[in-house]
Backbone as CSV, one residue per row, in Angstrom:
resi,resn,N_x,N_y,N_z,CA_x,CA_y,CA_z,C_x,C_y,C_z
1,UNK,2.614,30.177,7.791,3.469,29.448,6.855,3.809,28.045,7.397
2,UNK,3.951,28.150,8.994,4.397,26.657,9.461,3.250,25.919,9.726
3,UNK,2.090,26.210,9.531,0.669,25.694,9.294,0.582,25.116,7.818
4,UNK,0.999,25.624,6.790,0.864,25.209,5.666,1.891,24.336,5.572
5,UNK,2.921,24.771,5.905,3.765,23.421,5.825,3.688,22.126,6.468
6,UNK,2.911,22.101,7.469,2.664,21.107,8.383,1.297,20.030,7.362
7,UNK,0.729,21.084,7.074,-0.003,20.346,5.822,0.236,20.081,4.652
8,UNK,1.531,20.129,3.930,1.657,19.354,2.700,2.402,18.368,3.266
9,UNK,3.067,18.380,4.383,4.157,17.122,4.958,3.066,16.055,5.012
10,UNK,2.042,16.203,5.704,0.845,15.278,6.213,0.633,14.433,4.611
11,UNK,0.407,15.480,3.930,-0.172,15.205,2.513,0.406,13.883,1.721
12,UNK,2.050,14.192,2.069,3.085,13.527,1.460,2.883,12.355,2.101
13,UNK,3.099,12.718,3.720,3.566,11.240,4.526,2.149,10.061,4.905
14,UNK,1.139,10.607,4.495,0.093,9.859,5.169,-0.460,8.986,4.222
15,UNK,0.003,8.798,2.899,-0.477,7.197,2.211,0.461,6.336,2.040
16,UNK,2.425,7.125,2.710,3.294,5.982,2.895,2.575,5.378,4.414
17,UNK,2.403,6.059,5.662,1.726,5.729,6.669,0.605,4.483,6.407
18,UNK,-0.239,4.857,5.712,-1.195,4.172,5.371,-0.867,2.712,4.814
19,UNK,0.643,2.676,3.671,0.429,1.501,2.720,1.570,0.892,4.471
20,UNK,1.997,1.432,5.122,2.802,0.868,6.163,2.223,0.062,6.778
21,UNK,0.721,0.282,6.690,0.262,-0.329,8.525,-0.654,-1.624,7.281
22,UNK,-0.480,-1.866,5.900,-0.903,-3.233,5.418,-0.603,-3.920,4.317
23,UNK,0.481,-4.698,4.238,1.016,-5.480,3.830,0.313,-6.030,2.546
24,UNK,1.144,-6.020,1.525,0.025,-7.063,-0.051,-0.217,-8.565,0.843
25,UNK,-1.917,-8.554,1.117,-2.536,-9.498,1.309,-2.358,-10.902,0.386
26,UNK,-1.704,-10.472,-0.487,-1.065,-11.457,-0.955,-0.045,-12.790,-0.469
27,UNK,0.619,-11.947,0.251,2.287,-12.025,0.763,1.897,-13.386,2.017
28,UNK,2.046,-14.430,1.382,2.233,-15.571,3.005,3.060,-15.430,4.103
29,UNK,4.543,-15.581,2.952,5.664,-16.004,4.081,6.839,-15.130,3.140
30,UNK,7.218,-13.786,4.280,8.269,-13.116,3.767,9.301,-12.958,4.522
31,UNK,10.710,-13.361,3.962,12.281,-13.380,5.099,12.921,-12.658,4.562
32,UNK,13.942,-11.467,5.325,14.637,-10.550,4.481,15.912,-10.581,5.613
33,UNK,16.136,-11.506,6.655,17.329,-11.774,7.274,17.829,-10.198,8.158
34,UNK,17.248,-9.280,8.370,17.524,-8.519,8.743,17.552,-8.707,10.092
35,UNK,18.715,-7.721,11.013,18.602,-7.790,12.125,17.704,-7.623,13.332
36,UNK,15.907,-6.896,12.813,15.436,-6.622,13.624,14.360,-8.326,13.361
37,UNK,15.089,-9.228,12.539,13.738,-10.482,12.326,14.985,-12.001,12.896
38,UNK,16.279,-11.468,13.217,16.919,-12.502,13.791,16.937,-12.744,15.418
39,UNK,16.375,-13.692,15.291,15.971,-14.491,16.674,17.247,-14.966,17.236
40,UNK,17.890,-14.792,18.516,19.407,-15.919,18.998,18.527,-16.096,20.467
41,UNK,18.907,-17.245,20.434,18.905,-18.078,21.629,20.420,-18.568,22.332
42,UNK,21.210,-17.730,23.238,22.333,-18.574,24.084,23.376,-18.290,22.549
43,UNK,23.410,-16.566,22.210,23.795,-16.168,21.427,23.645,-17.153,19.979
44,UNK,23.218,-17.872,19.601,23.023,-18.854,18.377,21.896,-18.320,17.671
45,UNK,22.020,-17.660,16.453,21.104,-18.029,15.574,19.558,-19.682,16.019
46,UNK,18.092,-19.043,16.379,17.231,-19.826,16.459,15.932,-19.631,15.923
47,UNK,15.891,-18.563,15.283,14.723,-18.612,14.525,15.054,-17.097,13.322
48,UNK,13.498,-17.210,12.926,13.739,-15.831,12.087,12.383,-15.185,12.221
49,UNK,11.886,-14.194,12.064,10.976,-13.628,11.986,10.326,-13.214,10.907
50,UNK,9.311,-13.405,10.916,8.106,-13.767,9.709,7.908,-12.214,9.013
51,UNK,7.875,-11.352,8.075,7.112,-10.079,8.294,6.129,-10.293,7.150
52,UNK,5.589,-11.383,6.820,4.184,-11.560,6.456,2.935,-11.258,6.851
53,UNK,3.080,-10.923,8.049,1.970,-10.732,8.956,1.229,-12.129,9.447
54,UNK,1.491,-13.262,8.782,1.157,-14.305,9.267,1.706,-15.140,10.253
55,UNK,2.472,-14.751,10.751,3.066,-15.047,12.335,3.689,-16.702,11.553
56,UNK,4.264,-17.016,10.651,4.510,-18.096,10.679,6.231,-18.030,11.305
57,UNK,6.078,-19.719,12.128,7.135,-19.736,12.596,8.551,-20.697,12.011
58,UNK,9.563,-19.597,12.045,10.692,-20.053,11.226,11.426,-20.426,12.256
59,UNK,12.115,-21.597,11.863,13.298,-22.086,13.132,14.299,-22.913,12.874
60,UNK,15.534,-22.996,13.491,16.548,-23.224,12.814,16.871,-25.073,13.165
61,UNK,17.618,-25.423,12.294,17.733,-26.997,12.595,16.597,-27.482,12.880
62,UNK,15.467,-27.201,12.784,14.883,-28.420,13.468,13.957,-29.259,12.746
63,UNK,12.789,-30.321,13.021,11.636,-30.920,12.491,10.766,-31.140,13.160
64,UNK,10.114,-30.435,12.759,8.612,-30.640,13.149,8.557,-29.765,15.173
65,UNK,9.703,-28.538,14.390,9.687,-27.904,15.575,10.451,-28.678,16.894
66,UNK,10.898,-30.232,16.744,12.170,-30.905,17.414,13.570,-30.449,17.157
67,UNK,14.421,-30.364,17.975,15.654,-30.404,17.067,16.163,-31.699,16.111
68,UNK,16.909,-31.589,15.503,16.699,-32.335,14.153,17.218,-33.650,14.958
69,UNK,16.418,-34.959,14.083,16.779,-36.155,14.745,17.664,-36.762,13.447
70,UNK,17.600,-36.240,12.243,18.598,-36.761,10.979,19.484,-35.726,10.186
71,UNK,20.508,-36.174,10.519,21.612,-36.017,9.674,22.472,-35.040,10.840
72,UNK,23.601,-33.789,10.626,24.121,-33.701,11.687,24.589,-32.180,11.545
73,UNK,23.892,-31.186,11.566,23.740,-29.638,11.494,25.099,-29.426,11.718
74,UNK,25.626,-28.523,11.345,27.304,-28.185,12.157,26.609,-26.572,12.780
75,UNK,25.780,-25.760,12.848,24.887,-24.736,13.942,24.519,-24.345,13.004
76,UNK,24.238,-23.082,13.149,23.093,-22.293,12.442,23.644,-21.608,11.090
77,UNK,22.485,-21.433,10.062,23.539,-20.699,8.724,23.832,-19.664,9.896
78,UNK,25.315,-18.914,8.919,25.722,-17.565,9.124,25.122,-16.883,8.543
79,UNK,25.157,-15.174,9.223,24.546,-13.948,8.501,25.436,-13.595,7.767
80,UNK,25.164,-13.410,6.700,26.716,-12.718,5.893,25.694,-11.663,5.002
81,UNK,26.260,-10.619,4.566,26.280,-9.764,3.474,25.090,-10.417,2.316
82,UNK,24.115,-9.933,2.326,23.000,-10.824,1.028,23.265,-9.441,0.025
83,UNK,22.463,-9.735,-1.064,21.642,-8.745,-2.097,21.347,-7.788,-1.761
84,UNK,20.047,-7.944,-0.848,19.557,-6.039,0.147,20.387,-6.809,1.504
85,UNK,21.079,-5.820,2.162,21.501,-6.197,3.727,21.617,-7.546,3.878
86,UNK,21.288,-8.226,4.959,21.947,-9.589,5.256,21.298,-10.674,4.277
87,UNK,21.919,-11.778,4.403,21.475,-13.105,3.451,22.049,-14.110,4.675
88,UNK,21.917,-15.674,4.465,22.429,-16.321,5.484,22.809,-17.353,4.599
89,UNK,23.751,-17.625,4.992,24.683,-18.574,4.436,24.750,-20.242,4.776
90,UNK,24.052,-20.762,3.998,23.568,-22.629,4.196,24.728,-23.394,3.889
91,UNK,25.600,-24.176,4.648,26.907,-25.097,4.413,26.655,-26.219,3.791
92,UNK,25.318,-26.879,3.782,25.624,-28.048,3.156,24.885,-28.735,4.447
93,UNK,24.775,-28.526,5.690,24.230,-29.437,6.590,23.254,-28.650,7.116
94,UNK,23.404,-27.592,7.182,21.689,-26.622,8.015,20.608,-26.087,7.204
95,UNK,20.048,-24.933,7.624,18.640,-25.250,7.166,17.557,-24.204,8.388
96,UNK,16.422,-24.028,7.633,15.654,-23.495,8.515,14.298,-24.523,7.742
97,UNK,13.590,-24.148,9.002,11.827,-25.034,8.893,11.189,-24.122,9.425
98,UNK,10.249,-23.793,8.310,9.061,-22.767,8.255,7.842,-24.159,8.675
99,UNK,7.440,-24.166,9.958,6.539,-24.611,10.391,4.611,-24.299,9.649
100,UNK,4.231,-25.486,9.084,3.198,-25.583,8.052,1.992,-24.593,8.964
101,UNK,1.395,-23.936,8.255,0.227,-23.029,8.406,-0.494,-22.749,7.782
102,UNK,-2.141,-22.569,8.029,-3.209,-22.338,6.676,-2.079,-21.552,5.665
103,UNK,-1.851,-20.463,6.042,-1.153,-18.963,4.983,0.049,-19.896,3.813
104,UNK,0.338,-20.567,4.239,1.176,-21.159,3.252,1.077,-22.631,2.978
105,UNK,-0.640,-23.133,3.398,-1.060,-24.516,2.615,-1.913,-23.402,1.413
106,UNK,-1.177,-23.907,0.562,-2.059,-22.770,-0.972,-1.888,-24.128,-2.194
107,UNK,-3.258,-23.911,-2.363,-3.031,-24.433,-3.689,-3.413,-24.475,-5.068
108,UNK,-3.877,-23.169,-5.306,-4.577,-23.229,-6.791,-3.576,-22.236,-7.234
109,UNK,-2.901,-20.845,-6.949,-2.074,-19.928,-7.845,-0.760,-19.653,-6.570
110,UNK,0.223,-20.223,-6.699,1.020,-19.634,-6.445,2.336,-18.768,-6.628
111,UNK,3.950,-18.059,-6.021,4.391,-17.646,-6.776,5.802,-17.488,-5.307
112,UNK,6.738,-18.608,-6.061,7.899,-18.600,-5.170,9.418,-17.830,-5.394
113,UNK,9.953,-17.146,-4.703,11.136,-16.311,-4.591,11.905,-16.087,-3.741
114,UNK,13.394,-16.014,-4.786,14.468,-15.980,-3.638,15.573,-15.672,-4.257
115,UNK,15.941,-14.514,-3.840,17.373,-14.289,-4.199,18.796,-15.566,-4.055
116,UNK,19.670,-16.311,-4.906,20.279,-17.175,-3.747,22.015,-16.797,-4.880
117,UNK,22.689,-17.389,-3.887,24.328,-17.351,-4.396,24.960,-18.615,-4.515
118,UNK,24.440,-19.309,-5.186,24.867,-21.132,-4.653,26.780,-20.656,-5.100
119,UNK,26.895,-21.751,-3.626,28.721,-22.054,-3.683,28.972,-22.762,-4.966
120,UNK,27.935,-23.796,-4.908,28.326,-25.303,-6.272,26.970,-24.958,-6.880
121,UNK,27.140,-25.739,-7.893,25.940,-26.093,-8.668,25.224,-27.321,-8.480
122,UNK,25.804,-28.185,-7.825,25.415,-29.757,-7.548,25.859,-30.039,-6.212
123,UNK,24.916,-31.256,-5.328,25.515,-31.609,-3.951,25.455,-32.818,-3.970
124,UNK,26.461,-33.645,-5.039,25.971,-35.322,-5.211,24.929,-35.082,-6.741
125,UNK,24.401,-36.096,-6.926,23.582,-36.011,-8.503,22.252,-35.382,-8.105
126,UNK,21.620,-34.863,-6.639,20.336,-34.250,-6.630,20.262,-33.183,-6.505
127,UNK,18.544,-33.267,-6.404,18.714,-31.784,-5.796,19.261,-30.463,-4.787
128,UNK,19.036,-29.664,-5.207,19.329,-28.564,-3.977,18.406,-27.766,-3.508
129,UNK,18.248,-28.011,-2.229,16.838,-27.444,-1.990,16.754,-25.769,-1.459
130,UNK,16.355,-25.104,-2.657,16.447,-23.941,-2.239,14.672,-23.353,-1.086
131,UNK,14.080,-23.966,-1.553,12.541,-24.178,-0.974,11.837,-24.931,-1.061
132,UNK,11.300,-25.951,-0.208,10.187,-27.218,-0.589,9.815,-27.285,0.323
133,UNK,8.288,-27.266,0.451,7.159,-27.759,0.797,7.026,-29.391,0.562
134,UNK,7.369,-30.081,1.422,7.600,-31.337,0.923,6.031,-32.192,0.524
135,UNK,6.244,-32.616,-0.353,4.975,-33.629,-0.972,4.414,-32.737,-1.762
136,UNK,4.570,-31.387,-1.583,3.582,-30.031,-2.155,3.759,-29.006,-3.119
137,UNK,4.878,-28.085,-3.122,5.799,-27.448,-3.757,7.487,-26.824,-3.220
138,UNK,7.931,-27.389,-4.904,9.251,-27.331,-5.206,9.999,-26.088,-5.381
139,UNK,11.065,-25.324,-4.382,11.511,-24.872,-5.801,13.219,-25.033,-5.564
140,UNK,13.949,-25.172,-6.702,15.238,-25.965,-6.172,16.476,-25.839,-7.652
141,UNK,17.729,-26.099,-7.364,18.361,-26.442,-8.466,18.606,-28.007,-8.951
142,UNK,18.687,-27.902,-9.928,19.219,-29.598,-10.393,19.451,-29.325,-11.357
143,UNK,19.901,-30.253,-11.800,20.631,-31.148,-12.733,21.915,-29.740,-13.394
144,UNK,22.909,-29.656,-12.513,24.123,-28.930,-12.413,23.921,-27.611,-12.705
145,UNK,22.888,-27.001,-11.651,22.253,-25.513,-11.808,21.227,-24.815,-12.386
146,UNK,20.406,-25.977,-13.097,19.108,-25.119,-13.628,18.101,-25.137,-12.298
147,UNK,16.924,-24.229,-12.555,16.380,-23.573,-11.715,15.077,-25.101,-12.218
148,UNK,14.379,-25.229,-10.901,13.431,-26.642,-11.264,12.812,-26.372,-10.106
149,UNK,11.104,-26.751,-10.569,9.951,-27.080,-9.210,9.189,-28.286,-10.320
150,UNK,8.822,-28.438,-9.005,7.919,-29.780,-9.078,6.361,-29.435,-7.992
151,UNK,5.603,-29.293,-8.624,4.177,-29.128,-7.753,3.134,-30.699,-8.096
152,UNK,2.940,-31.210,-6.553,2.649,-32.886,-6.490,1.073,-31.836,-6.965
153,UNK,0.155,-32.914,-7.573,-1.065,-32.615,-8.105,-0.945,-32.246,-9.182
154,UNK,-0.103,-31.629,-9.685,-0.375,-30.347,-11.318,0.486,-31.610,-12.347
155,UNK,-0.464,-31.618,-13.392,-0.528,-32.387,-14.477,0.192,-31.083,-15.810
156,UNK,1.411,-32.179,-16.274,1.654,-33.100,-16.580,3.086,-33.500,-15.295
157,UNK,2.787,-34.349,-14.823,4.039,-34.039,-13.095,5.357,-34.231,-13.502
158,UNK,6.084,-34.268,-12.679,7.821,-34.520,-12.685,8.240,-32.927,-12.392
159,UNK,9.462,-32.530,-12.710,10.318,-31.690,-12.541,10.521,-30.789,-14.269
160,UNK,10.042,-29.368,-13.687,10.217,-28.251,-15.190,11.263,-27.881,-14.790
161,UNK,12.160,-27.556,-15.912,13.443,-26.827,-15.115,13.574,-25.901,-16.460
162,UNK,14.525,-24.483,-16.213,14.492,-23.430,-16.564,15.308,-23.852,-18.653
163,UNK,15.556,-22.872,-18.542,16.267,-23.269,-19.998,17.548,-22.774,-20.059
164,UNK,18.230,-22.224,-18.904,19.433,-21.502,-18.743,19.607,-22.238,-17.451
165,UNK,21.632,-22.030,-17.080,21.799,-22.532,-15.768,21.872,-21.265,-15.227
166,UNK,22.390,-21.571,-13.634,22.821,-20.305,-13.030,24.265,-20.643,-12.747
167,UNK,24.891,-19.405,-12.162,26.280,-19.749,-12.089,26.415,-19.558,-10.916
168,UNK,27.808,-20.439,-10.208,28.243,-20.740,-9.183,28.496,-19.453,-8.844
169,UNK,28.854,-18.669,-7.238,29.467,-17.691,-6.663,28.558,-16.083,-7.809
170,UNK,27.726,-16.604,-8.116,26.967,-15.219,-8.604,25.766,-14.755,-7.766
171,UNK,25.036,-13.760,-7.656,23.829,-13.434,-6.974,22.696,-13.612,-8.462
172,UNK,21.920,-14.603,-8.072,20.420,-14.690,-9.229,19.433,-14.608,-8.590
173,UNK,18.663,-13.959,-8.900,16.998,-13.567,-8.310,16.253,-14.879,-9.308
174,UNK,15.298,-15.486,-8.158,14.950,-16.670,-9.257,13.288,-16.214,-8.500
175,UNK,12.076,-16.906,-9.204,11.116,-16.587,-9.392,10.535,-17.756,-9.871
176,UNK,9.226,-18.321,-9.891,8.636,-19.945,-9.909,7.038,-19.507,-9.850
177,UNK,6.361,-18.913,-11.264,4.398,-19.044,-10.418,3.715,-20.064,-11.477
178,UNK,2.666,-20.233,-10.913,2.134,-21.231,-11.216,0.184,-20.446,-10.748
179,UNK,-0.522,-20.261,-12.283,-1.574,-20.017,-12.020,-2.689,-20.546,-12.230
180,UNK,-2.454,-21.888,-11.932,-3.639,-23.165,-12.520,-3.523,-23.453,-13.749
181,UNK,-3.080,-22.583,-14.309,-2.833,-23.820,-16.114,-1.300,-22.860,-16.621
182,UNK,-0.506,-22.165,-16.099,0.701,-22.374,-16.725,1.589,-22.298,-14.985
183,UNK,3.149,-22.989,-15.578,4.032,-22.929,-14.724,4.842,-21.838,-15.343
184,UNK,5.452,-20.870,-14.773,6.666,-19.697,-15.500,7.450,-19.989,-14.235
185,UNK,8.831,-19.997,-14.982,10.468,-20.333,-14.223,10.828,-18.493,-14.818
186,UNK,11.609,-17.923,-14.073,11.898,-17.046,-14.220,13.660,-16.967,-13.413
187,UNK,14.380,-16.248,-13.780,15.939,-16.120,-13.721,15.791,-14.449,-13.928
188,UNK,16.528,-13.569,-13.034,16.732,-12.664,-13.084,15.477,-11.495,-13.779
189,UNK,14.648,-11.858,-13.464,13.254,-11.606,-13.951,12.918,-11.464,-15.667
190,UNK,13.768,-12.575,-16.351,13.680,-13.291,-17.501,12.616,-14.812,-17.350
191,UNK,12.081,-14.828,-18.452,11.459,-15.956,-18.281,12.412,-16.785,-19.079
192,UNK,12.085,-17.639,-18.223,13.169,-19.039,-18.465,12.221,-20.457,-19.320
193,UNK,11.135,-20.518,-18.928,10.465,-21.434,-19.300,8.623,-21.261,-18.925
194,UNK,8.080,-21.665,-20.071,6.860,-21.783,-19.949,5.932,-23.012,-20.096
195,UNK,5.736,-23.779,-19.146,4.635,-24.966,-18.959,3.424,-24.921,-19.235
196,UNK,2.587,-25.353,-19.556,0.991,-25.767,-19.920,0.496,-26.495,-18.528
197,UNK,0.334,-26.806,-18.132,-0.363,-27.279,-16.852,-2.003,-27.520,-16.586
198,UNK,-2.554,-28.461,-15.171,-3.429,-28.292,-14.854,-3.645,-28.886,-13.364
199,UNK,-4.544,-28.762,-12.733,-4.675,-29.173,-11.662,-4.582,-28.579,-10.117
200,UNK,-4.215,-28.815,-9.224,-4.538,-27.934,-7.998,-2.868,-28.875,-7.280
201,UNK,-2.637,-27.835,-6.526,-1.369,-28.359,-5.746,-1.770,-29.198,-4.225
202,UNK,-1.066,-30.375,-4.297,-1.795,-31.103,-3.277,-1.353,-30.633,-1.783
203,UNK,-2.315,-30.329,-0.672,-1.373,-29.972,0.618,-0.526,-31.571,1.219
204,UNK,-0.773,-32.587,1.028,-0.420,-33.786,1.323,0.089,-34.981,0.376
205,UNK,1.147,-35.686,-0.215,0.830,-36.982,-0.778,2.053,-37.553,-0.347
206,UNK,2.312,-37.547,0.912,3.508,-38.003,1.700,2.965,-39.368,1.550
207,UNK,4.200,-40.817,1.325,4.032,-42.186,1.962,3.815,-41.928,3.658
208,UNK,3.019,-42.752,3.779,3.011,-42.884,5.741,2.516,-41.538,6.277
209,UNK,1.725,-40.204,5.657,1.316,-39.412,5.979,0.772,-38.584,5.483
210,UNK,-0.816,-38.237,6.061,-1.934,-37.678,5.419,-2.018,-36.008,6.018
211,UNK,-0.872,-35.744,7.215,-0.677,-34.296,7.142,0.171,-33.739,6.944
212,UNK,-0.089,-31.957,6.605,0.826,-31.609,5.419,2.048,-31.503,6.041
213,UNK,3.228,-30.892,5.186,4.272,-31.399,5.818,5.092,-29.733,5.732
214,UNK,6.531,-29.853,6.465,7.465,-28.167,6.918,7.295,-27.619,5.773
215,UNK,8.077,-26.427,5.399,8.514,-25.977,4.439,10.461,-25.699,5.076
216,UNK,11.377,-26.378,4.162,12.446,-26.320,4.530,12.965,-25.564,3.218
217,UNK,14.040,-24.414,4.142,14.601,-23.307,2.938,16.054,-24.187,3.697
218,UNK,16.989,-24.241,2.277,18.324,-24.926,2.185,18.087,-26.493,2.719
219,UNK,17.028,-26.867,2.935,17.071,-28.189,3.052,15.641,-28.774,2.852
220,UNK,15.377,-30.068,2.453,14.266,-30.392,2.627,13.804,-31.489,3.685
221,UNK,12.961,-30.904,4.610,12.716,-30.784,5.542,11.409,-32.339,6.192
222,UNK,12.540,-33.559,6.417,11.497,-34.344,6.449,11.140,-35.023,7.705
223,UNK,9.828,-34.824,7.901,9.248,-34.736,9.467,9.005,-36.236,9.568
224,UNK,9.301,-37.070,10.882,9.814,-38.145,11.334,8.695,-38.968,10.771
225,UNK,7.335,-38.796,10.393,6.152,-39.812,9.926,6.142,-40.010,8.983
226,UNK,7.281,-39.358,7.806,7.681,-39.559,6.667,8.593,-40.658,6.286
227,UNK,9.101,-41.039,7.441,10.519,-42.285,7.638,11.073,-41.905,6.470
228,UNK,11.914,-40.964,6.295,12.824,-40.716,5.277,13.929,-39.350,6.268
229,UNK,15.332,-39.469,5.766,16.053,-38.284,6.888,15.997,-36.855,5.478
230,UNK,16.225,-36.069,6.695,16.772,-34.916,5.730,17.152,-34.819,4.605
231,UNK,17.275,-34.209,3.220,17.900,-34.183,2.220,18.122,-32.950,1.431
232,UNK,19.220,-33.475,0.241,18.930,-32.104,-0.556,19.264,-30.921,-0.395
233,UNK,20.277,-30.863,0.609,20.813,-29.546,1.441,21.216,-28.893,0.126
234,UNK,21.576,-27.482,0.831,21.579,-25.972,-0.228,23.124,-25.866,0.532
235,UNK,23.766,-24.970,-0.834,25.392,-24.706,-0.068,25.439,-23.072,-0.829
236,UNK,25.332,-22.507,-0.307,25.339,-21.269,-0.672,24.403,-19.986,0.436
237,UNK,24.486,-18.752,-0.337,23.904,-18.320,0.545,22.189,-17.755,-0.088
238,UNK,20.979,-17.720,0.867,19.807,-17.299,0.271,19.342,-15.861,1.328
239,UNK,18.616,-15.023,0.084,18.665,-13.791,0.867,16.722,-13.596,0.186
240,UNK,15.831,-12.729,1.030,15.051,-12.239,0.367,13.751,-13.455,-0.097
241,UNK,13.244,-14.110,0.590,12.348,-15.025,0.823,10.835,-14.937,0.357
242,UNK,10.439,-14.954,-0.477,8.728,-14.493,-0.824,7.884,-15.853,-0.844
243,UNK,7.146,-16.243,-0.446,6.001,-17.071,-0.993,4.443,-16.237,-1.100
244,UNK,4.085,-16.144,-2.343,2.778,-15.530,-2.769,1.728,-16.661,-2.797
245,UNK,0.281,-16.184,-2.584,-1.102,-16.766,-2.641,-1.896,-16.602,-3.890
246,UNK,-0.867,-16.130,-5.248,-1.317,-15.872,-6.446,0.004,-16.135,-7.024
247,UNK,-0.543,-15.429,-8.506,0.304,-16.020,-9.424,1.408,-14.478,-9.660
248,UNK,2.067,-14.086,-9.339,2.731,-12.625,-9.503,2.646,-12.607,-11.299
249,UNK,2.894,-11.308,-11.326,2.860,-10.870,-12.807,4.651,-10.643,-13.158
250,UNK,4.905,-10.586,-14.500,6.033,-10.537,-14.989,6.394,-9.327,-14.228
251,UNK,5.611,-8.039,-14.262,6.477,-6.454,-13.841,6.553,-6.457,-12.381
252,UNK,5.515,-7.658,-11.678,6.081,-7.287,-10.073,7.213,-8.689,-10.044
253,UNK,7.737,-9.501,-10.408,8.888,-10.154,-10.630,9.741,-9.464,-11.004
254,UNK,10.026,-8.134,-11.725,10.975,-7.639,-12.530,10.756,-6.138,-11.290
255,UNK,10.172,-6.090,-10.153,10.245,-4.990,-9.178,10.866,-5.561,-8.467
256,UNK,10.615,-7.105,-8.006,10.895,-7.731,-7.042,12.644,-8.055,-7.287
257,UNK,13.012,-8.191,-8.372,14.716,-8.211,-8.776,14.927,-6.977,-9.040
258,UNK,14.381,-5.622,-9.439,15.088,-4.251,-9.529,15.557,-3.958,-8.190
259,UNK,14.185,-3.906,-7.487,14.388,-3.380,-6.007,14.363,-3.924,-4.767
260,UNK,14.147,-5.131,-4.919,13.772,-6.122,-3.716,12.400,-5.449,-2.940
261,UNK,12.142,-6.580,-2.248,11.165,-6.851,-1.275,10.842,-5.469,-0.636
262,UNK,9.297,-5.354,-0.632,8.921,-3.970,0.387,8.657,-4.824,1.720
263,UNK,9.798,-4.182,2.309,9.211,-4.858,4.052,8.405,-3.945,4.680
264,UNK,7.681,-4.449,5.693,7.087,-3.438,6.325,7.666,-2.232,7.746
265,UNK,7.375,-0.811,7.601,7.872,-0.325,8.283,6.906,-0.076,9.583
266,UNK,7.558,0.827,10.515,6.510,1.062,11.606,6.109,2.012,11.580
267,UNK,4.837,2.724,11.590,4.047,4.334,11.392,4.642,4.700,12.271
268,UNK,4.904,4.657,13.834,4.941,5.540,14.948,6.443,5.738,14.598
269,UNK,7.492,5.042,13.627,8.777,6.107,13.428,8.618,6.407,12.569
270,UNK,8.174,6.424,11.581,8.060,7.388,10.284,7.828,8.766,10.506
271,UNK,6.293,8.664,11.789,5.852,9.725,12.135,6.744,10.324,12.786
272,UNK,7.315,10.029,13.893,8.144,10.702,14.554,9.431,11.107,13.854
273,UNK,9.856,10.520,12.791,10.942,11.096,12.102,10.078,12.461,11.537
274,UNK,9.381,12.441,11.194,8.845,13.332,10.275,8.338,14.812,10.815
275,UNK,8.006,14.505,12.159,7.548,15.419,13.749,8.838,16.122,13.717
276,UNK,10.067,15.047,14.024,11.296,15.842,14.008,11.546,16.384,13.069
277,UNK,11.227,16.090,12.174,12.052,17.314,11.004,10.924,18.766,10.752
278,UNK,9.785,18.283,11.071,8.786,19.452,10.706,9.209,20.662,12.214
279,UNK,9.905,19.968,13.393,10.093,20.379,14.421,11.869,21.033,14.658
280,UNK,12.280,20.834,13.960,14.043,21.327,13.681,13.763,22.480,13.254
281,UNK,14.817,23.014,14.051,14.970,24.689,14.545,15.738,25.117,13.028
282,UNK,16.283,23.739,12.616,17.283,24.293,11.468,16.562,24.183,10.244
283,UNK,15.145,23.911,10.081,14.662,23.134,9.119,13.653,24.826,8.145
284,UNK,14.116,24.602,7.021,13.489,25.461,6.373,11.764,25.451,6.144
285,UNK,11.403,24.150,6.444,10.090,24.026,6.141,8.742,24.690,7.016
C-alpha cells in the first residue's frame, strides 16, 4: 500500500518538479521583492535579484552601475507590504537600474508589468517613471495618472496613454504589449486602449549615444553619455516586475492580476517536503 502510495505522490509532484526547474522562456526580467531576491550591503538595501533566469543585474541608486552622479537619493526604496508579499516603496528621489542585457534589448513584441500604488498622481507636470528603458521603451504615468508608453521606433510616435486614470493610494496592476502592429494599455487587466502601430523598437536613439541605455524602475535612469541628470522619479510603491519577449495575451494579463507572478521554486525542497510527508509516522498515506 505504501508502494502505491509512493507512486501516485510521484505522479502528482513530478510535472510541478518539472515546470519548477524552467521558467516561461518568455520571461526577461522578473522582480517580486521577496526576501530570498533582496541583496543588503552594510545592512542597506543594494541590489535585487533577478528570477528570470537571465542573471540580469538590478542595483540600487546607481548609473551605469556607478553610484549615482545626479540628483541626490535619500537611500534605498523601503520594503513595505506589496500586493503578493513585499513591494518597495520609491520617495521621489531613488530608484533601481536594471543594468542593459541582450534578454531585455527586445524589439519586435513586447509586454511590460507592474503592480504599483502611486502616493500622487503627478511629480511636477511630467512623467512618472514607473519603467523606462531610456531612448527604447516606456512605461509610466502622466498627465495626472493615466497609464502611458512611448516605444522610440514604432510609428505613429509620441506617448498612448490609457483612457481611464488610476487613483492615488490604490493598488493597480497595469500591463503595456506591443506586438508589431498594435499597442494594448491595460489597467487591472481591462483594456484601456488600443493603438494601430508599426515598426520595430529601437535599442538606441539617445543624443550623444549609440549604446543602449539602463532600464530604471521609479526613475529614469540617465547614464552620464547622455548629458542629461536623472528624471521622472516614481513616489509610490511598485511590487511584481515582468518584462516579456512577446506580446502576452489578454487571459495571461488577467492571470497575471488574478494571481500574480509564478516565481520559480526549488525541486530539491519540494522534493524533500514531499519525502517528509510520504515519510511521517502520522501520515495516512
Amino acid at each position: 500500500m505504501r508502494a502505491l502510495s509512493l507512486a501516485v505522490l510521484f505522479i502528482i509532484f513530478l510535472p510541478l518538479l518539472a515546470f519548477s526547474q524552467a521558467l516561461d522562456e518568455h520571461t526577461a526580467l522578473l522582480l517580486n521583492f521577496e526576501g530570498d531576491s533582496l541583496v543588503s550591503e552594510g545592512g542597506e538595501l543594494a541590489g535585487i535579484i533577478d528570477h528570470s533566469g537571465n542573471d540580469n543585474e538590478v542595483l540600487v541608486n546607481t548609473q551605469g552601475g556607478d553610484p549615482a552622479i545626479t540628483g541626490n537619493p535619500s537611500g534605498p526604496p523601503e520594503v513595505v507590504p506589496g500586493k503578493f508579499g513585499n513591494a518597495l516603496y520609491f520617495d521621489g528621489t531613488n530608484y533601481l537600474e536594471v543594468m542593459t542585457s541582450e534578454s531585455v534589448e527586445i524589439v519586435d513584441q513586447i509586454t511590460l508589468e507592474a503592480w504599483i500604488k502611486p502616493e500622487i498622481l503627478s511629480l511636477g507636470a511630467d512623467n512618472m517613471t514607473i519603467l523606462t528603458k531610456d531612448c527604447s521603451y516606456y512605461m509610466v504615468l502622466r498627465d495626472n495618472g493615466f497609464l502611458a508608453t512611448y516605444f522610440y521606433g514604432v510609428e505613429p510616435p509620441g506617448y498612448h496613454l490609457s483612457a481611464g486614470a488610476l487613483e492615488a493610494g490604490e493598488w493597480s496592476h497595469i500591463a503595456i504589449t506591443f506586438d508589431g502592429s498594435q499597442v494594448t494599455l491595460y489597467i487591472n487587466a481591462k483594456v484601456e486602449a488600443e493603438v494601430g502601430v508599426g515598426g520595430e523598437i529601437l535599442l538606441s536613439d539617445c543624443a550623444n549615444c549609440d549604446d543602449p541605455q539602463s532600464i530604471g524602475i521609479g526613475c529614469e535612469v540617465r547614464l552620464p553619455e547622455r548629458g542629461a541628470p536623472n528624471q521622472r522619479f516614481f513616489q509610490g510603491a511598485i511590487d511584481e516586475v515582468r518584462i516579456s519577449n512577446i506580446a502576452r495575451t489578454a487571459d495571461e494579463i488577467k492571470e497575471s492580476f488574478t494571481n500574480g507572478l509564478k516565481m520559480p521554486v526549488e525541486p530539491e525542497d519540494k522534493l524533500a517536503a514531499t519525502w517528509g510527508l510520504i515519510k511521517s509516522p502520522g501520515s495516512s498515506r
